[in-house]
C-alpha angles and dihedrals in degrees: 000000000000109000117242107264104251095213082053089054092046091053097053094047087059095048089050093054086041089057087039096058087043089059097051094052087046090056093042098061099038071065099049095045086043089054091047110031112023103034088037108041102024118029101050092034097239142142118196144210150182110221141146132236112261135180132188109265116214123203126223110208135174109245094209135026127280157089118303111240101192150347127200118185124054137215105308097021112150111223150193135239095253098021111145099234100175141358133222122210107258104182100133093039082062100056086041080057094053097046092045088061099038082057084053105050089046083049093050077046100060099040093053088054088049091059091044084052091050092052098047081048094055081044098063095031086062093050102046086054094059088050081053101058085040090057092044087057096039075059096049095052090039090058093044088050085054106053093042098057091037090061088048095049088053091055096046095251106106125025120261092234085067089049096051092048095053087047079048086054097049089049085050097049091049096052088052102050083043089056083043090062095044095053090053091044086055083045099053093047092046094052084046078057091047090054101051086054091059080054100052089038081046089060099033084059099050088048090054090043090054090044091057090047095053095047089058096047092051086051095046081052100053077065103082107208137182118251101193137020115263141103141302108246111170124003090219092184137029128222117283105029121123111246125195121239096286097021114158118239108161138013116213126190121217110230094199086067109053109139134159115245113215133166123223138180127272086252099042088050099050084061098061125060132182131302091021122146124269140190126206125196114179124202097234094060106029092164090072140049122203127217125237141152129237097259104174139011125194117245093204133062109243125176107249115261111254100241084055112057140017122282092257085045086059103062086057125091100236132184112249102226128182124201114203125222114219114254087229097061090041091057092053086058099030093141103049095047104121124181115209090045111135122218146140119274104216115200130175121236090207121040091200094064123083126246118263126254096229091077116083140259113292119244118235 
């Protein structure tokens, strides 16, 4: 019987603890991908992300040039829709403001003088029509006059230097009614006069008026004011520095929108839509998750920004999702709410399934 080649042995030890090793790694693995992909994201129905607390900023600007008088809160100040934050120096607004309203009150003035023109002119106007009607009947006697001692010169029994004085008379009644008429005609076109300077007070005292009202504006604008509740987050600029129009002077944060931003994977974001349930669990308080609601979804693929995932995480294209906190909630822990706080954003595949127990209790 021919005896079994050593070297031949050796070699097929070696490819059975090769396939051995390459077992155990199979196996291995089957287990790590089962711990991480299956149990995780399987069998307790949930997707997972890293993210960080986020709330909208809100910046507080100047709307004009000029020096900041005064601001009176400071970082971490809580603050009030309406509350007056800083001050600019509004000297010259000020004098704007007092010549605008000196403007006004001359074109008040003005306007008022114009009115008063147009009624003296109707006036007149009036009277110069009831000379009138006394002239057109001065006309009508004097012709009558006329006729009547005309007929009687011819027949002997007046003069005719009466005659002719009474035809004198009738030339002089009817100069006059014709100067009558002209006097009503100059009337009527100085009251049209009048008028159009009502018009042109009229303008002259809505331009004034707008001017007042600009003024005012600019100088309700030089008080910078808050126009939501919220917190003071950075002071940008100090008192007495000179600010551009739309410098920035401080930077408040609204409390009522305070969400997590996360990125997923195309195929883990095609799975949630709004309004879904979230859970968030910070790192700075484990022993709580927070509710919250899928509020937004890009629309678009971006690549994750790097202080957010890991570095295999970066090379992919991932969906930027925020997860909004009730107001609400937020109120009840007004004081605690930090931005900048990283965490995990927990979110069920499936809405009908309960949440599991391993998260932890839910903050109320």
């Amino acid at each position: 019987m021919q005896q079994a080649n050593p070297g031949y042995l050796q070699q097929g030890r070696s490819n059975l603890l090769l396939l051995g090793v390459v077992a155990v790694l199979l196996i291995a693995a089957a287990g790590f991908w089962y711990q991480h992909y299956v149990r995780q994201n399987g069998k307790d129905n949930l997707l997972r992300a890293n993210g960080r607390i986020e709330a909208t900023e809100i910046a507080i600007a100047s709307k004009s040039p000029g020096r900041i008088k005064t601001i009176l809160v400071d970082e971490g100040d809580f603050v009030s829709a309406g509350q007056l934050l800083a001050e600019v120096e509004s000297d010259a607004l000020q004098a704007q403001l007092a010549q605008a309203q000196a403007q006004l009150q001359q074109s008040e003035s003005m306007l008022l003088t114009a009115q008063s023109q147009v009624q003296q002119r109707e006036s007149e106007k009036n009277a110069l029509k009831a000379v009138l009607k006394q002239r057109e009947a001065e006309l009508q006697a004097a012709l009558a006059r006329a006729g009547r001692t005309g007929a009687l010169a011819q027949s002997g029994s007046v003069s005719r230097q009466q005659a002719d004085d009474n035809d004198t008379q009738v030339a002089s009644a009817r100069a006059a009614l014709s100067a009558g008429q002209a006097q009503i005609t100059a009337a009527e076109a100085a009251m049209t006069s009048a008028k159009a300077q009502i018009l042109s007070a009229q303008s002259a005292v809505e331009a004034a008026v707008a001017t007042v009202h600009r003024v005012e504006v600019e100088l309700r604008d030089t008080q910078l004011t808050a126009p939501r509740a919220g917190r003071i987050q950075y002071r940008i600029a100090q008192s007495g520095e000179v600010v551009a129009a739309g410098g920035k002077v401080l930077s408040l944060i609204d409390l009522t929108d305070v969400y997590m931003t996360f990125f997923l994977p195309s195929a883990s974001a095609g799975q949630i839509a709004l309004g879904s349930e979230v859970r968030l669990v910070l790192d700075a308080v484990p022993q709580r998750s927070i509710p919250a609601k899928v509020s937004y979804v890009a629309d678009v693929a971006q690549f994750t920004p790097k202080t957010v995932e890991t570095a295999s995480e970066r090379e992919k294209l991932m969906f930027r999702v925020k997860a909004k906190i009730s107001p609400a909630l937020l109120q009840k822990h007004i004081q605690k709410v930090k931005t900048g706080l990283p965490g995990v954003a927990y979110l069920r595949l499936d809405d009908s399934q309960p949440w599991p127990d391993s998260l932890p209790e839910l903050a109320q």
